[in-house]
Jmol script that loads the backbone (N, CA, C; Angstrom):
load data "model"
ATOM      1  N   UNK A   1       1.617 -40.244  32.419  1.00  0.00           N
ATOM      2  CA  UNK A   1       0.213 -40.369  32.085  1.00  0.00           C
ATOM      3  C   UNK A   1      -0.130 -39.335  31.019  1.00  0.00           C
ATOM      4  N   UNK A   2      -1.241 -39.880  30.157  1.00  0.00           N
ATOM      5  CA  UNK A   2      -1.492 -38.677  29.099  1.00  0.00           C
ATOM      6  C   UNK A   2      -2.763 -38.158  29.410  1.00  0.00           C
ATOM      7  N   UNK A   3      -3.018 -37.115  28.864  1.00  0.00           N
ATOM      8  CA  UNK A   3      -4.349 -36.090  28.657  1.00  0.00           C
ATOM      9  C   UNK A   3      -4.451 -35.868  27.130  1.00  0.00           C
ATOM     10  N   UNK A   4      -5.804 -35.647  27.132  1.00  0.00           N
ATOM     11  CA  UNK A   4      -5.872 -34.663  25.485  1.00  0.00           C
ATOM     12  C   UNK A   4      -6.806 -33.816  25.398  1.00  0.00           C
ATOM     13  N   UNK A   5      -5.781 -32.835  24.612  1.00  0.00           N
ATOM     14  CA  UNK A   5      -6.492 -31.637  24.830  1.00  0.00           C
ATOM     15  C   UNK A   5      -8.235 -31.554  25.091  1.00  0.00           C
ATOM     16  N   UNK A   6      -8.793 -32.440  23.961  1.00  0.00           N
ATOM     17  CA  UNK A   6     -10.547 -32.182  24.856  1.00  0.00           C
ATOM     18  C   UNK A   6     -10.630 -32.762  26.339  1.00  0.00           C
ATOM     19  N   UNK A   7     -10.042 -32.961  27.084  1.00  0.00           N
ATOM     20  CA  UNK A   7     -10.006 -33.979  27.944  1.00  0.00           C
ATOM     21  C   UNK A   7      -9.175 -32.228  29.388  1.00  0.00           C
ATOM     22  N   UNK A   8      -8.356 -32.033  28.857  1.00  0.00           N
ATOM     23  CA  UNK A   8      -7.539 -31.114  29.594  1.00  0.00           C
ATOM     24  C   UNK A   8      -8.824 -29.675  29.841  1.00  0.00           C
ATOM     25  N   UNK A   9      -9.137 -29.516  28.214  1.00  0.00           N
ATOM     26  CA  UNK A   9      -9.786 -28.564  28.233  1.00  0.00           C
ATOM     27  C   UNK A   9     -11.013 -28.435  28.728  1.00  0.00           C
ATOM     28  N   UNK A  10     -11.960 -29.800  28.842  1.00  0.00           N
ATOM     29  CA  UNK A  10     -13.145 -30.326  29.867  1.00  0.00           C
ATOM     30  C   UNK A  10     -12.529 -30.172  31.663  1.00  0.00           C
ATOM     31  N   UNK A  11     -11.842 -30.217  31.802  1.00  0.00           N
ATOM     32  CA  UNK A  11     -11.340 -30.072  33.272  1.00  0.00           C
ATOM     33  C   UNK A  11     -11.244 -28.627  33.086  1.00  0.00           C
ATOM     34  N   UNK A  12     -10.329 -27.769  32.904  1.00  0.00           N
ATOM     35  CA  UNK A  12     -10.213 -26.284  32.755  1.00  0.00           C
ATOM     36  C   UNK A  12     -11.811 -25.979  32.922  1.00  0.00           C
ATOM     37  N   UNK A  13     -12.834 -26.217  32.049  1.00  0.00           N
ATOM     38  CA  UNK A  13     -13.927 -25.849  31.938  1.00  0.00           C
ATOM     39  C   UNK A  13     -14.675 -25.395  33.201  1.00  0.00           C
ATOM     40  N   UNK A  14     -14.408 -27.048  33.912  1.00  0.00           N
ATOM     41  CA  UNK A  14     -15.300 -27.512  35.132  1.00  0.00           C
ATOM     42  C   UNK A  14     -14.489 -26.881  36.309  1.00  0.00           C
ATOM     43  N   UNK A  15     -13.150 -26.378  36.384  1.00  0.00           N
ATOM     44  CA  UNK A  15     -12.576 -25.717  37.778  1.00  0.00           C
ATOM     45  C   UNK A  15     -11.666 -26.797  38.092  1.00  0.00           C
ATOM     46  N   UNK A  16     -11.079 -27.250  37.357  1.00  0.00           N
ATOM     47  CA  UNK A  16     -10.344 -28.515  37.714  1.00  0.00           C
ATOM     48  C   UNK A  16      -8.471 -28.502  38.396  1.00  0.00           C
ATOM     49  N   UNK A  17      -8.510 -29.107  39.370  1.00  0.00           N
ATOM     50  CA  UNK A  17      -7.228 -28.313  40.135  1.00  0.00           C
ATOM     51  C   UNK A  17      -5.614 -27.973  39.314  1.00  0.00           C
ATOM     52  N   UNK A  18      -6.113 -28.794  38.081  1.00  0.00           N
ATOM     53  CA  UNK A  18      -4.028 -29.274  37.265  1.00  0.00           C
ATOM     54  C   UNK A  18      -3.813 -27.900  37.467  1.00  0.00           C
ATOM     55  N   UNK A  19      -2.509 -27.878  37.684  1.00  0.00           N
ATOM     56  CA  UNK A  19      -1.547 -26.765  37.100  1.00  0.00           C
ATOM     57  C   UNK A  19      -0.562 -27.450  35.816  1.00  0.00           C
ATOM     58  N   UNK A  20      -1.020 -26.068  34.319  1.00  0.00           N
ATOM     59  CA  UNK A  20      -0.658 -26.755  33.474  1.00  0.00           C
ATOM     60  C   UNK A  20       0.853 -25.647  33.458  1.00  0.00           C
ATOM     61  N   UNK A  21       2.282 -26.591  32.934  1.00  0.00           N
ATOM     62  CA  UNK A  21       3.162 -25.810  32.824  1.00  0.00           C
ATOM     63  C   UNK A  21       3.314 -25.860  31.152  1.00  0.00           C
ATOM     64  N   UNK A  22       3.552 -25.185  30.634  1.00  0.00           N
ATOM     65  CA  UNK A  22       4.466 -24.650  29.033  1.00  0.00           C
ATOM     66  C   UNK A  22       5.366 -24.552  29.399  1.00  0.00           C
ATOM     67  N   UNK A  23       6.300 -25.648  28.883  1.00  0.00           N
ATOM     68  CA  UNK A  23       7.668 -25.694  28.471  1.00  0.00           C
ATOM     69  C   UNK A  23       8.241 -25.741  27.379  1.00  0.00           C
ATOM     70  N   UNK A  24       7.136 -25.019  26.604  1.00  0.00           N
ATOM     71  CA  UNK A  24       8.285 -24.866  25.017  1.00  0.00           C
ATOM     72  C   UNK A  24       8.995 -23.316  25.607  1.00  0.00           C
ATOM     73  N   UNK A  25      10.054 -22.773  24.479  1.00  0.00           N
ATOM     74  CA  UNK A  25      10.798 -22.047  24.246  1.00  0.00           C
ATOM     75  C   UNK A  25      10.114 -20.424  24.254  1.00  0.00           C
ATOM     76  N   UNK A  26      10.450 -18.930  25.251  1.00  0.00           N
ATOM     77  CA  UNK A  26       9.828 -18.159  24.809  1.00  0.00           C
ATOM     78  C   UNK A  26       8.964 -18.117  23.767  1.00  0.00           C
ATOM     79  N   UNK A  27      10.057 -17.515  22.203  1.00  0.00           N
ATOM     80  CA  UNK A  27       9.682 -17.389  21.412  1.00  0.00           C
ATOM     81  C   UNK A  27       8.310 -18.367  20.880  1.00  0.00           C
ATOM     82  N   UNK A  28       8.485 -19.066  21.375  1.00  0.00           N
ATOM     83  CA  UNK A  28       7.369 -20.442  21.004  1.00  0.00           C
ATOM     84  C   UNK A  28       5.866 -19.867  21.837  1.00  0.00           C
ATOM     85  N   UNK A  29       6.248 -19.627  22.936  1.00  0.00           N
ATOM     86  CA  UNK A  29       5.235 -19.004  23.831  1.00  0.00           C
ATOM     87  C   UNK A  29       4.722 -18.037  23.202  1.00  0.00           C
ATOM     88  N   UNK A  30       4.610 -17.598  22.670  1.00  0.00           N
ATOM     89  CA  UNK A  30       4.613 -15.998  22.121  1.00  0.00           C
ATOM     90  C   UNK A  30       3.691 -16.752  21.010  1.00  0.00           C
ATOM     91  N   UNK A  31       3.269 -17.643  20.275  1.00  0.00           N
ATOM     92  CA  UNK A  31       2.227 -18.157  19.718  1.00  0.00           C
ATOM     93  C   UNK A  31       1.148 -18.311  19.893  1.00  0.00           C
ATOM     94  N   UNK A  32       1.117 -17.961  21.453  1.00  0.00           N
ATOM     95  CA  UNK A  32      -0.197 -18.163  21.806  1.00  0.00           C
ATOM     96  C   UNK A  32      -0.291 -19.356  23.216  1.00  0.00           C
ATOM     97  N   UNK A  33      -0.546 -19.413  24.204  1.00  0.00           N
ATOM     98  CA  UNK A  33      -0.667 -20.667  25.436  1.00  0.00           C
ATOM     99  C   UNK A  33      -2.320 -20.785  25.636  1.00  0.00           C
ATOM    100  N   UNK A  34      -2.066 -21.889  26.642  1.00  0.00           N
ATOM    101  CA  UNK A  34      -3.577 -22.195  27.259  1.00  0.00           C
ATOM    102  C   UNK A  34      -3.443 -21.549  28.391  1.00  0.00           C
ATOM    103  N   UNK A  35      -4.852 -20.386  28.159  1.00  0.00           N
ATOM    104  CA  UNK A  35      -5.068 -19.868  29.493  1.00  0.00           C
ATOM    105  C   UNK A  35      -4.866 -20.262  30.697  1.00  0.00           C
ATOM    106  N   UNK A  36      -4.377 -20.061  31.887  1.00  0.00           N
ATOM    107  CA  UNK A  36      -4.098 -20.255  32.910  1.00  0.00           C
ATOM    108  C   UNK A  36      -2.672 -20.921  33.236  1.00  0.00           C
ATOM    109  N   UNK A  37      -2.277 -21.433  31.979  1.00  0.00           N
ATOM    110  CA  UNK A  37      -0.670 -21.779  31.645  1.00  0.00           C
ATOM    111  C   UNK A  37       0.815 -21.312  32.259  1.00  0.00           C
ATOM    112  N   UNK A  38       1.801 -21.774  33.102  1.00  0.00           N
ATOM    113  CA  UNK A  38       2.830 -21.086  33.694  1.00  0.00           C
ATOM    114  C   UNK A  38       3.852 -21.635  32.499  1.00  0.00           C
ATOM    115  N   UNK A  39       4.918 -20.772  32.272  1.00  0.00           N
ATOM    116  CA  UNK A  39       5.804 -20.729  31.553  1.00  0.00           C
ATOM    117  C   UNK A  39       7.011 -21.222  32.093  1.00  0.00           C
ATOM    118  N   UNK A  40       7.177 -22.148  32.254  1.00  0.00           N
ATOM    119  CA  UNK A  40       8.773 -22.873  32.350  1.00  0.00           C
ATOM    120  C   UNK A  40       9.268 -23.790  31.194  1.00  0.00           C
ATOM    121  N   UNK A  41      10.385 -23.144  30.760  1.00  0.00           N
ATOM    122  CA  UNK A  41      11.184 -23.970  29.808  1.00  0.00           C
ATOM    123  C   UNK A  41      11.598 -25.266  30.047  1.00  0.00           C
ATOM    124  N   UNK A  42      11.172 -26.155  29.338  1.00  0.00           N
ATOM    125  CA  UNK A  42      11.881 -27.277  29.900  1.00  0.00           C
ATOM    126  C   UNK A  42      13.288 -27.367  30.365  1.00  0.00           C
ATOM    127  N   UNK A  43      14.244 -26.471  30.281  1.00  0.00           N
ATOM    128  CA  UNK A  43      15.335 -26.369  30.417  1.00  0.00           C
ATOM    129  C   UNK A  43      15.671 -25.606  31.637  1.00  0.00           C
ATOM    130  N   UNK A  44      14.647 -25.238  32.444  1.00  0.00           N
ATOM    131  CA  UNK A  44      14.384 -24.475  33.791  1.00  0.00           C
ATOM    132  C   UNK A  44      13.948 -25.554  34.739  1.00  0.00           C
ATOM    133  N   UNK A  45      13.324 -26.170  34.461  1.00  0.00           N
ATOM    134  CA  UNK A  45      12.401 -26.802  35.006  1.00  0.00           C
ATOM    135  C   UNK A  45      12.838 -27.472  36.239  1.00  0.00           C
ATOM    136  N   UNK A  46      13.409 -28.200  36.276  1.00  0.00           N
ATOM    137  CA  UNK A  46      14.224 -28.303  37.786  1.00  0.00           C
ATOM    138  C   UNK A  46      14.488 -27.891  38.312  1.00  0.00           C
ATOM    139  N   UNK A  47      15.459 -26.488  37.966  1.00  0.00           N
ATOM    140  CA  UNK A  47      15.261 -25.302  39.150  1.00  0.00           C
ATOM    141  C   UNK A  47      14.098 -24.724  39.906  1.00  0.00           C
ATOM    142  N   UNK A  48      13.360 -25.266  38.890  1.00  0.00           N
ATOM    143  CA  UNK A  48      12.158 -23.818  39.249  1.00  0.00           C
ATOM    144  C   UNK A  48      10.604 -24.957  39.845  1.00  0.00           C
ATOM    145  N   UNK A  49      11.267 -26.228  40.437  1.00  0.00           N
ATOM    146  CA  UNK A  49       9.845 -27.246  40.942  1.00  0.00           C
ATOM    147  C   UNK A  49       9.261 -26.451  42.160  1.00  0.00           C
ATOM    148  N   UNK A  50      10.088 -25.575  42.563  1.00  0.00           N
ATOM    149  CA  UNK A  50       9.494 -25.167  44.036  1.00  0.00           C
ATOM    150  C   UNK A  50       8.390 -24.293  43.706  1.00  0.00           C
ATOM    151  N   UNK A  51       8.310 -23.908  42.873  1.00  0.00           N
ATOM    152  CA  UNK A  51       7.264 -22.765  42.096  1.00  0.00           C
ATOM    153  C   UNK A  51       5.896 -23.691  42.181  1.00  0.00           C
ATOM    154  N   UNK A  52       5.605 -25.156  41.807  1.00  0.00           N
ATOM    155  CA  UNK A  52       4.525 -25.728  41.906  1.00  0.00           C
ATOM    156  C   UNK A  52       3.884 -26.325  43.266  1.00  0.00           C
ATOM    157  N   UNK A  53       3.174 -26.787  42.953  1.00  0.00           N
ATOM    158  CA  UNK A  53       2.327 -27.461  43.978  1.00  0.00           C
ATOM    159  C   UNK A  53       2.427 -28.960  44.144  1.00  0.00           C
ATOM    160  N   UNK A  54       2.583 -29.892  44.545  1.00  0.00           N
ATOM    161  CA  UNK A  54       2.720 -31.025  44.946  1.00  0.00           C
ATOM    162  C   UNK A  54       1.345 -31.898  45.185  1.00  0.00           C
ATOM    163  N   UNK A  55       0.737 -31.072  45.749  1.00  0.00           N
ATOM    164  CA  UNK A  55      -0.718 -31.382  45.984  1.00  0.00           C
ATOM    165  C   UNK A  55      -1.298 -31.363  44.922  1.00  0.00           C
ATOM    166  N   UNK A  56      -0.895 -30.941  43.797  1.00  0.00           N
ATOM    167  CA  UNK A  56      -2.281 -30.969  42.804  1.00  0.00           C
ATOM    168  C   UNK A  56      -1.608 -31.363  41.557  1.00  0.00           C
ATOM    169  N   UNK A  57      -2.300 -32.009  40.661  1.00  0.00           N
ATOM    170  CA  UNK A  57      -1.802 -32.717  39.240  1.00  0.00           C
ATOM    171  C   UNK A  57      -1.087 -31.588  38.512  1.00  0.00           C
ATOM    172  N   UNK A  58       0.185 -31.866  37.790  1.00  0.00           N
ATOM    173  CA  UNK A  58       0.967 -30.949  36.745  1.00  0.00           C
ATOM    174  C   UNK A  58       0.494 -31.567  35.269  1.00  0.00           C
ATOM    175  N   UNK A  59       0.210 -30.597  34.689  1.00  0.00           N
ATOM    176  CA  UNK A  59       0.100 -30.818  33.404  1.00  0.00           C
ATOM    177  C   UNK A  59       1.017 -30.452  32.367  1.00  0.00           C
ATOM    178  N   UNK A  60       1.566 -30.906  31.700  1.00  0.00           N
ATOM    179  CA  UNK A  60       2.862 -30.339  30.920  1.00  0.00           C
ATOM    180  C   UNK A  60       2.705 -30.680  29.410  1.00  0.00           C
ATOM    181  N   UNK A  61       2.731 -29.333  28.757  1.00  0.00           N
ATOM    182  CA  UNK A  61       2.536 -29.074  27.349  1.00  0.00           C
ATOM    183  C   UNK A  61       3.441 -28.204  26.495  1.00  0.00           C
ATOM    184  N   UNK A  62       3.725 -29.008  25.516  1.00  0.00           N
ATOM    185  CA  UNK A  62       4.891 -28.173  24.544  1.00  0.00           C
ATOM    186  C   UNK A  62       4.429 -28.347  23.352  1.00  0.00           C
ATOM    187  N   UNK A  63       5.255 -27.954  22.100  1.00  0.00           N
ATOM    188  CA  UNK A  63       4.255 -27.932  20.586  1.00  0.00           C
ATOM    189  C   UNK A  63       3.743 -29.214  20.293  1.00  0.00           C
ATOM    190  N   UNK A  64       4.512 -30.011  20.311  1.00  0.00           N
ATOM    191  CA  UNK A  64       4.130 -31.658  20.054  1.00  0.00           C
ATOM    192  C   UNK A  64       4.223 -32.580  20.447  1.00  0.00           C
ATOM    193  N   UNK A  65       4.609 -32.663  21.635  1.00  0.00           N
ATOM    194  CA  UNK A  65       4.689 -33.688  22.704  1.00  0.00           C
ATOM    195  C   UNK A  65       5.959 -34.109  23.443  1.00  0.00           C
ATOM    196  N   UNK A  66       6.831 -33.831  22.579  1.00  0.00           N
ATOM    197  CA  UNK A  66       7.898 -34.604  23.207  1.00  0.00           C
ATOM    198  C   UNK A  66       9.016 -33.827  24.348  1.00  0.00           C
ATOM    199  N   UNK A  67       9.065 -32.919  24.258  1.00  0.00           N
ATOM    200  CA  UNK A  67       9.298 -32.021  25.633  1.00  0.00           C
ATOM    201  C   UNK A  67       8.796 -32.410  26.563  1.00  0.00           C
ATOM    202  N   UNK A  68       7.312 -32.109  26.519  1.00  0.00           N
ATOM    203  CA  UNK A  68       6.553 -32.723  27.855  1.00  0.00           C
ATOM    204  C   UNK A  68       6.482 -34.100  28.422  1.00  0.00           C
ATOM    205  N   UNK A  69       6.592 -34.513  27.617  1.00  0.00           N
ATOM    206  CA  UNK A  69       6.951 -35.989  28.010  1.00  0.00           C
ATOM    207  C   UNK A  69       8.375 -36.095  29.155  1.00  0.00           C
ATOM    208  N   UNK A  70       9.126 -35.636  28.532  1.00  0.00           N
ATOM    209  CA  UNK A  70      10.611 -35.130  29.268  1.00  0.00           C
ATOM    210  C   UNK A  70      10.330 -34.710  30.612  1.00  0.00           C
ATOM    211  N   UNK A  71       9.519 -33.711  30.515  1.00  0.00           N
ATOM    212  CA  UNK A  71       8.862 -32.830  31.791  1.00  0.00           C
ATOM    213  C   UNK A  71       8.349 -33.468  32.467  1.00  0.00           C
ATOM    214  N   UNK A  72       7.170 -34.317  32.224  1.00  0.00           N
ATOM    215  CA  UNK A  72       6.694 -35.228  32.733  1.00  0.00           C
ATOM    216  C   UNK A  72       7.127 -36.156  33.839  1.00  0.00           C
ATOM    217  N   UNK A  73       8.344 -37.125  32.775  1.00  0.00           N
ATOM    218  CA  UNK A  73       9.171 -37.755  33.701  1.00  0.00           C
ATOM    219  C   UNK A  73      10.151 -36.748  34.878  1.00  0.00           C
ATOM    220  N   UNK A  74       9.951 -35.778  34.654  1.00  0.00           N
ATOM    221  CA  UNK A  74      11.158 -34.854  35.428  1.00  0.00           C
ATOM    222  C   UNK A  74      10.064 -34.494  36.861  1.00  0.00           C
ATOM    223  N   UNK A  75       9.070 -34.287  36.530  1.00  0.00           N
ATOM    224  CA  UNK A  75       8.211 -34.207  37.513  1.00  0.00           C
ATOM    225  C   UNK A  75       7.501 -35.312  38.438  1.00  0.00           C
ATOM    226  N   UNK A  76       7.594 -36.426  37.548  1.00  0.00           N
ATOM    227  CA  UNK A  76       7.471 -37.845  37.798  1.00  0.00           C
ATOM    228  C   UNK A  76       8.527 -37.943  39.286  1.00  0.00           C
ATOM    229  N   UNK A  77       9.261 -37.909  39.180  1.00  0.00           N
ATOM    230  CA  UNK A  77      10.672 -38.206  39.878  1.00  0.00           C
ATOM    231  C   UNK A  77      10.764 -37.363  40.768  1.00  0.00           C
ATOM    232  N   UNK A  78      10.207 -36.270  40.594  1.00  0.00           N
ATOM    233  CA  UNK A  78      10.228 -35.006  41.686  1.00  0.00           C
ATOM    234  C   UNK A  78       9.006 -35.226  42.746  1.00  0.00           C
ATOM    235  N   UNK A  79       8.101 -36.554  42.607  1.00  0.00           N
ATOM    236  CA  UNK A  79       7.219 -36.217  43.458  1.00  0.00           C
ATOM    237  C   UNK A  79       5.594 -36.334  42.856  1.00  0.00           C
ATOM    238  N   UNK A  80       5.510 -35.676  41.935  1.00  0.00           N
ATOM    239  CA  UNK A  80       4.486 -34.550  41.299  1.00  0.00           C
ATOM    240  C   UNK A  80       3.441 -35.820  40.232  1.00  0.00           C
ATOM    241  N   UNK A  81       2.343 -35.939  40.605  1.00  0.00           N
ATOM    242  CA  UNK A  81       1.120 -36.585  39.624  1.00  0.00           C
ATOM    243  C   UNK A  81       1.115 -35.565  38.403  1.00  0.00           C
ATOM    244  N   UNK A  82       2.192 -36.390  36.921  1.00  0.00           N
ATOM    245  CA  UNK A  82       2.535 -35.371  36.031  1.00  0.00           C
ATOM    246  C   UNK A  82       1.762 -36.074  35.140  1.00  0.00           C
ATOM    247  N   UNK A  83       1.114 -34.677  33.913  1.00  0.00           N
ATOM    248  CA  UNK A  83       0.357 -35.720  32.425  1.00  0.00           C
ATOM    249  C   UNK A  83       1.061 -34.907  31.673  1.00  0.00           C
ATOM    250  N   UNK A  84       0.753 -35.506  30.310  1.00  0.00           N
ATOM    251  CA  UNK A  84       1.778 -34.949  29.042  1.00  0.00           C
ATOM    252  C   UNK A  84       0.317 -34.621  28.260  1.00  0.00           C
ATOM    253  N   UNK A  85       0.011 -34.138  27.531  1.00  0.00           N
ATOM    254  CA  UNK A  85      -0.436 -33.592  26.420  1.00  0.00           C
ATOM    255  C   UNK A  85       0.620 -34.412  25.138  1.00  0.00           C
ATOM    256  N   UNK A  86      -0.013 -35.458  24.575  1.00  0.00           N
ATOM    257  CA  UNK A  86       1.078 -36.058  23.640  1.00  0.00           C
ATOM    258  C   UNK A  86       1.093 -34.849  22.222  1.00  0.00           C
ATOM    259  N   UNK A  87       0.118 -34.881  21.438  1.00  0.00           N
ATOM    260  CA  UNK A  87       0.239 -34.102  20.620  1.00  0.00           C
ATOM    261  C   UNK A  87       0.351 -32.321  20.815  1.00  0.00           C
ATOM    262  N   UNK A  88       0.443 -31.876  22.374  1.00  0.00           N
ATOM    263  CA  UNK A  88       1.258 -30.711  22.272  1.00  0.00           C
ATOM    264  C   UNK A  88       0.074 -29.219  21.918  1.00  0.00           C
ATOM    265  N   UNK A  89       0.552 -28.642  21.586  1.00  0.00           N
ATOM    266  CA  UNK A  89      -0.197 -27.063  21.288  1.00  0.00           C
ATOM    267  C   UNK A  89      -0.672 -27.425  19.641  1.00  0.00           C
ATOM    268  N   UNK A  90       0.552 -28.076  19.139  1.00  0.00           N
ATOM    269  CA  UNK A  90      -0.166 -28.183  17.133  1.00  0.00           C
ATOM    270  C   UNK A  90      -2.149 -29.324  17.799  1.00  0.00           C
ATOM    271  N   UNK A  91      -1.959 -30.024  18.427  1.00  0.00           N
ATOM    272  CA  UNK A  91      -3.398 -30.724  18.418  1.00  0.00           C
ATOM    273  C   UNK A  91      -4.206 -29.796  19.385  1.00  0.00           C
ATOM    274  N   UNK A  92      -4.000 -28.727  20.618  1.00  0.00           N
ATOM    275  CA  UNK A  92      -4.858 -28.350  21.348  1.00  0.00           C
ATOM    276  C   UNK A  92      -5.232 -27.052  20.063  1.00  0.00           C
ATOM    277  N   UNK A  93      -4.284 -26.305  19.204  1.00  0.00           N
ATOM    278  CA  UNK A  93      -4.840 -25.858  18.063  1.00  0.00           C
ATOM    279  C   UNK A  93      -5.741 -25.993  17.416  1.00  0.00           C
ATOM    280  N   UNK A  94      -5.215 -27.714  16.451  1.00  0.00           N
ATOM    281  CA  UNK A  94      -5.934 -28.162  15.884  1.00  0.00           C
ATOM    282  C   UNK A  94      -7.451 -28.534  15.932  1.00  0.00           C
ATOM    283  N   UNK A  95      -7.421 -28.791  16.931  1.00  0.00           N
ATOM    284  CA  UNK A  95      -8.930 -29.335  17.816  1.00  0.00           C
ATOM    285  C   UNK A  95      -9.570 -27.884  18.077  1.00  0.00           C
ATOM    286  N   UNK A  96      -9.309 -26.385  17.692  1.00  0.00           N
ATOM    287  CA  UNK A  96     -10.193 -25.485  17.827  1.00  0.00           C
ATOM    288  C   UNK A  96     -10.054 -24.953  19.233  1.00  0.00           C
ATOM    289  N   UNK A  97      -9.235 -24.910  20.114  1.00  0.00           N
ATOM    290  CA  UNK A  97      -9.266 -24.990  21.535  1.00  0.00           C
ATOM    291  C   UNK A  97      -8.546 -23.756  21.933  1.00  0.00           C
ATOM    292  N   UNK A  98      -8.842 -23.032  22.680  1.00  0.00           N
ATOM    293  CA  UNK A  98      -8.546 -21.266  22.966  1.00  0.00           C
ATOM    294  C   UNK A  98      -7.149 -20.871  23.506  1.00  0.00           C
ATOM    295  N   UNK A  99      -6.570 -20.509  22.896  1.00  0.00           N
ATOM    296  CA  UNK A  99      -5.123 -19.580  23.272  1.00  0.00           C
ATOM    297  C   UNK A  99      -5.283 -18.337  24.147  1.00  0.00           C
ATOM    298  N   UNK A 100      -4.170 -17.970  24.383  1.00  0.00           N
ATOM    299  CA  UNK A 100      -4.492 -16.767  25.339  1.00  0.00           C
ATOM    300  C   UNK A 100      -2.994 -15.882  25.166  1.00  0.00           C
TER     301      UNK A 100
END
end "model"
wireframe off; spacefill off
backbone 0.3
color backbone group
């Protein structure tokens, strides 16, 4: 399922339950995330499902979409009500939308 960023960032606003994960690359992280954001590499990410919640929607965001998408389905399969952010951190940027 997708989200976009005004859409992600209207929920954040209102107290909204997602847990969003970042799965781009450290160094990538280090650009800047969306507040409240957990850091798993997509390349962790299976190890590390026990870290989330089950009960509540995952949101999964990387620079431009296509990681999360990956993630997505990985969380898909694990259980987990997963959304992708298609266009990634370059559109929650673009769109003016707050880093942390």
């Amino acid at each position: 399922m997708e989200i976009t960023p005004q859409q992600l960032a209207e929920q954040l606003k209102n107290g909204g339950d997602a847990q969003i994960v970042d799965v781009r690359e450290t160094a990538e992280v280090a650009e800047g995330m969306i507040a409240g954001a957990r850091h798993i590499a997509l390349g962790e990410l299976a190890g590390r499902l026990d870290e989330l919640d089950k009960s509540r929607p995952v949101v999964a965001v990387c620079r431009s979409g296509r990681r999360s998408a990956a993630a997505a389905d990985q969380l898909t399969a694990a259980g987990f009500t997963a959304y992708t952010v298609p266009g990634g951190m370059l559109d929650w940027t673009a769109a003016g939308l707050p880093t942390g």
